[in-house]
C-alpha positions as CSV (number, residue, x, y, z in Angstrom):
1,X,104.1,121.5,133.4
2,X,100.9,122.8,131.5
3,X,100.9,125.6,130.5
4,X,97.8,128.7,129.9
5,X,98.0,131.0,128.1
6,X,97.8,134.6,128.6
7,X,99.4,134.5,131.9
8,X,101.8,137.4,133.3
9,X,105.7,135.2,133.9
10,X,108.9,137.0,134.8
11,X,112.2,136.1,133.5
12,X,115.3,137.7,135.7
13,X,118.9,137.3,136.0
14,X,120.5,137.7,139.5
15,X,123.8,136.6,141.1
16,X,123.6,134.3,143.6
17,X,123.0,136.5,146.2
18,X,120.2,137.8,144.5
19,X,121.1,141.4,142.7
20,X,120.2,141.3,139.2
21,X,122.8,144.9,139.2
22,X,125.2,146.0,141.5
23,X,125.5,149.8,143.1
24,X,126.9,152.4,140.9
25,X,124.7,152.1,137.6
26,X,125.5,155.1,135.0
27,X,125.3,155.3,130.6
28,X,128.8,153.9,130.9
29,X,128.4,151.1,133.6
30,X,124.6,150.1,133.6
31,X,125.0,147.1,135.6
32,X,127.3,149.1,137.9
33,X,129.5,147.4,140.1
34,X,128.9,144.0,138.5
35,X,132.3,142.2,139.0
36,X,133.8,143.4,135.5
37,X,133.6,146.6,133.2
38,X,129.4,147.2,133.8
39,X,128.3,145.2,131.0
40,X,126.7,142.8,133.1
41,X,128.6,140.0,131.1
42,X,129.2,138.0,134.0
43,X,125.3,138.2,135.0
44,X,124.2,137.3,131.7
45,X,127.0,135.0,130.1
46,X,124.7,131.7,129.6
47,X,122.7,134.5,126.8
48,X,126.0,135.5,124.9
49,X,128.9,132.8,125.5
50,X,126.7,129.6,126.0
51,X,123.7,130.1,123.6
52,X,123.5,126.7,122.1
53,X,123.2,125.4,125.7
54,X,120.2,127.3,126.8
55,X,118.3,127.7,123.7
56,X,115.0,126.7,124.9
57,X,115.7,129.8,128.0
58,X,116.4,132.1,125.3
59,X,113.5,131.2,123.3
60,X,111.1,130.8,125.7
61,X,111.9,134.2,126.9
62,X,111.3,135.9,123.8
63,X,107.8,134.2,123.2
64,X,105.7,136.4,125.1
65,X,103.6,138.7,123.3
66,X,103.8,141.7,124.9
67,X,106.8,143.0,127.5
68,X,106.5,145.1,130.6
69,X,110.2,146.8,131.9
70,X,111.1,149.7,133.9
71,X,112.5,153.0,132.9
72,X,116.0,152.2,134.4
73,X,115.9,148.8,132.0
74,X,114.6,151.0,128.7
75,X,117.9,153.8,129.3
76,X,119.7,156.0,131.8
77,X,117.6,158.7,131.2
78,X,116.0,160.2,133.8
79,X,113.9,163.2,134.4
80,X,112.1,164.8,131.4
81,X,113.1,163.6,128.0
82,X,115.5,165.7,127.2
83,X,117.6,163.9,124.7
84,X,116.8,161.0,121.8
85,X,117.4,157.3,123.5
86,X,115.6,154.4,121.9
87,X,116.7,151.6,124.0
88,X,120.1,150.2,124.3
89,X,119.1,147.6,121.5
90,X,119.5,149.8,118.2
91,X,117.3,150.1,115.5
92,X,116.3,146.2,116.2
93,X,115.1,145.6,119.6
94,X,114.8,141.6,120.2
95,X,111.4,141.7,121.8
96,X,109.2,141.9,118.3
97,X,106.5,142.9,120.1
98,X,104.7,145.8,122.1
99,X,107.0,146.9,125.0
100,X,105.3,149.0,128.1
101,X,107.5,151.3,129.9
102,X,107.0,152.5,133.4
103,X,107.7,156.3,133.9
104,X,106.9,159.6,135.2
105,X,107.5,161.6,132.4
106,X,105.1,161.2,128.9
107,X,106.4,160.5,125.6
108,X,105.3,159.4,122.2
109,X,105.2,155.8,121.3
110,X,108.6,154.6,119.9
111,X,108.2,152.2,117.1
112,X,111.2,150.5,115.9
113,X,112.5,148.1,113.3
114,X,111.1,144.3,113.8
115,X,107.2,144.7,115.4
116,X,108.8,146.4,118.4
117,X,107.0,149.5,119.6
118,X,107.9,150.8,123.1
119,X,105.1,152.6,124.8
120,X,105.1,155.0,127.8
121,X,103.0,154.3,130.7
122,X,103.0,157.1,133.4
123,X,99.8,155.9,135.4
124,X,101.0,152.6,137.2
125,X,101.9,149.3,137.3
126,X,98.3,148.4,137.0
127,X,97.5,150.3,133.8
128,X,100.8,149.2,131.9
129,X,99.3,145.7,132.8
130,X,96.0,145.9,131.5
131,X,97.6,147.9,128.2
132,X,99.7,145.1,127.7
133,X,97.4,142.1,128.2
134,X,95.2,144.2,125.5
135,X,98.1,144.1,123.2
136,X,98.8,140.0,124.1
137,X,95.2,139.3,123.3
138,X,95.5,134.9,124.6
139,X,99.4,135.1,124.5
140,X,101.7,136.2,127.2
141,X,102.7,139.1,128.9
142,X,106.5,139.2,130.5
143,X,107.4,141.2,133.3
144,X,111.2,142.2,131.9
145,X,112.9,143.9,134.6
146,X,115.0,145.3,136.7
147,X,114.4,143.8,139.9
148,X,112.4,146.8,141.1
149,X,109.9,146.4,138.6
150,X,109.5,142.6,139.1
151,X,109.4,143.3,142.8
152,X,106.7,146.0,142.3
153,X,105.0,143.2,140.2
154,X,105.6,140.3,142.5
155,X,104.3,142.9,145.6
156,X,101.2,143.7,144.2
157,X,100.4,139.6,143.4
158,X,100.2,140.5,139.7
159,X,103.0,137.6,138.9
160,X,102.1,134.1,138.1
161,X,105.6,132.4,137.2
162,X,109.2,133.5,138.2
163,X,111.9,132.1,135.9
164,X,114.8,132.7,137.6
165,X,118.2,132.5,136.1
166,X,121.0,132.0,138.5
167,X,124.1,133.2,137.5
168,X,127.6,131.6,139.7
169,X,128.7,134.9,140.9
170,X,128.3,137.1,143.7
171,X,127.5,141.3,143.7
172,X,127.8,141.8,147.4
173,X,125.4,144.4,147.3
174,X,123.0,146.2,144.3
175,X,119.3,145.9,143.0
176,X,117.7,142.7,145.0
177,X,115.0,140.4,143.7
178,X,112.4,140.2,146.4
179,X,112.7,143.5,148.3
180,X,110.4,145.3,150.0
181,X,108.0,142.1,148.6
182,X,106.0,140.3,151.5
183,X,106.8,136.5,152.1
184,X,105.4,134.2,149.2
185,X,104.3,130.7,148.8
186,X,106.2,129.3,145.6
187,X,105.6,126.0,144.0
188,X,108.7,125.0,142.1
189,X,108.2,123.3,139.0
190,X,111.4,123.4,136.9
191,X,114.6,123.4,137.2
192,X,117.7,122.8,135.3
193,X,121.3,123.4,135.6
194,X,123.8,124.4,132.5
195,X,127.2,125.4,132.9
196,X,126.9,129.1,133.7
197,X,123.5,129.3,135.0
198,X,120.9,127.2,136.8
199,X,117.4,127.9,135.7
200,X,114.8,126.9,138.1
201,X,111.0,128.4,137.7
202,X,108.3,129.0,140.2
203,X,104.8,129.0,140.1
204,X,103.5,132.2,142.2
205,X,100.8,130.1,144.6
206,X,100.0,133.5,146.4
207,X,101.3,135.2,149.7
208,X,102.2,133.7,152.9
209,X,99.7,133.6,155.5
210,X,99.2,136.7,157.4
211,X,101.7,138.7,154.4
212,X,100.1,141.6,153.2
213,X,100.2,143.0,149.5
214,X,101.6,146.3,148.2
């Protein structure tokens, strides 16, 4: 596959039947109902327990050079910001590199130890994308997550390759790649299976015909 660069890619986790969390998300249990204690550690094993054997997933999801996520991703803090929270990363965040977050509410840039600096965007989808194709300059811009950002993303035809990371379990019911996104036309150029994941990638070709965009 050639690659461009400065293109706008999406890497997600999801369960098999397609929930990247499960219902019930709080500070205690952010991936809710996942199967296990809320950790997501089923979700997102091939990261932690299988490293070695996706190391070129891992790495090629940190190489973008600037990272879009929502505010549900960046904390459980909702409403005004009525209480320090940084990211559930520490002082280190692993994206080294400007992070965009989608809210209602303003606040300060955040910069942190390693070249991360998380940004609030209040105005849009749109405008965190144009901030953070600014900040990429000819590299990449990835589209972090949750689902409902990527499907805001993938909605408004702003996506041009979904890396999908398929983890061998099953939520039931939770926060659903593709909803409320009309039919698209995917070209799939990758795809590779390890032992607790299969990774298969997409290249976004456009909408369906007669599918109309957010």
């Amino acid at each position: 596959m050639t690659e461009r660069p400065g293109r706008v890619v999406s890497d997600i986790t999801v369960s098999v039947d397609g929930c990247s969390a499960g219902l019930g998300q709080t500070e205690e249990r952010p991936f809710g109902d996942d199967g296990g204690d809320g950790s997501g550690a089923g979700l997102h094993a091939w990261m932690f327990d299988t490293p070695d054997e996706n190391r070129a997933e891992i790495e090629r999801l940190a190489a973008a050079k600037a990272f879009i996520m929502g505010r549900n991703m960046f904390g459980p803090v909702r409403g005004e910001w009525d209480r320090p929270w940084n990211g559930w990363w520490g002082e280190d965040p692993p994206f080294h590199a400007p992070v965009f977050v989608l809210t209602h509410h303003p606040r300060e840039p955040q910069p942190m130890a390693g070249g991360t600096t998380f940004h609030f965007v209040t105005d849009g989808i749109a405008s965190a994308l144009a901030q953070a194709r600014a900040a990429a300059g000819d590299g990449d811009v990835q589209i972090q997550g949750g689902a409902t950002t990527v499907n805001q993303y993938l909605a408004a035809g702003l996506i041009e390759e979904l890396r999908l990371h398929i983890a061998p379990v099953t939520l039931g019911a939770g926060t659903r790649l593709f909803e409320g996104v009309p039919p698209l036309r995917l070209e799939q150029v990758a795809s590779r299976p390890a032992s607790l994941v299969t990774h298969v990638t997409y290249r976004v070709l456009g909408f369906a015909p007669g599918a109309v965009p957010s």
